[in-house]
C-alpha positions in Angstrom: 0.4 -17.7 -7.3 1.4 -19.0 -4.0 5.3 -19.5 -2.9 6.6 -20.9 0.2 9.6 -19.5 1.8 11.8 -20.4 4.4 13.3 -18.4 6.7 16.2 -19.3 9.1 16.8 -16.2 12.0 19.6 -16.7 14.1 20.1 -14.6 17.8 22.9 -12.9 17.7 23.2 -10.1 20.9 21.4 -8.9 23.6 20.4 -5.2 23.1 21.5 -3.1 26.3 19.7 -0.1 26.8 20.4 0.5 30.0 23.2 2.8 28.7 20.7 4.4 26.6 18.4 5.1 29.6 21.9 7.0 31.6 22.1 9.1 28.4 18.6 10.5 28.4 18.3 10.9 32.0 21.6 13.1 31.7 24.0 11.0 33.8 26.0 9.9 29.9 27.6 12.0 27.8 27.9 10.1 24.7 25.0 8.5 23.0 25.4 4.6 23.0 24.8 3.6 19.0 24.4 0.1 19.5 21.4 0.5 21.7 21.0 3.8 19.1 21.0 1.3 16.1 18.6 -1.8 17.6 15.6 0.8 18.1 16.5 2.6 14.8 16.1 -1.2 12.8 13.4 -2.3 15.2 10.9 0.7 14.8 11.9 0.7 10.8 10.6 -2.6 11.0 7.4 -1.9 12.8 6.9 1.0 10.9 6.8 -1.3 7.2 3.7 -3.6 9.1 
């Protein structure tokens, strides 16, 4: 049986990661979540395809 959906996606932020890039180099000592929490939901995401 075939069912259409629609789906509405709305931009919301930029991701930064330049902050995550000064944490693994070293030159950060906290770890930035937000940029933490964009890869986490992205490569969930990619990993379900």
């Amino acid at each position: 049986r075939e069912r259409e959906f629609r789906v509405a996606i709305k931009f919301v932020a930029r991701a930064d990661l330049h902050h995550l890039g000064e944490f693994l180099a070293g030159r950060r000592a906290e770890a930035p979540q937000e940029a933490l929490q964009v890869l986490d939901i992205v490569l969930r995401e990619l990993s379900t395809q």
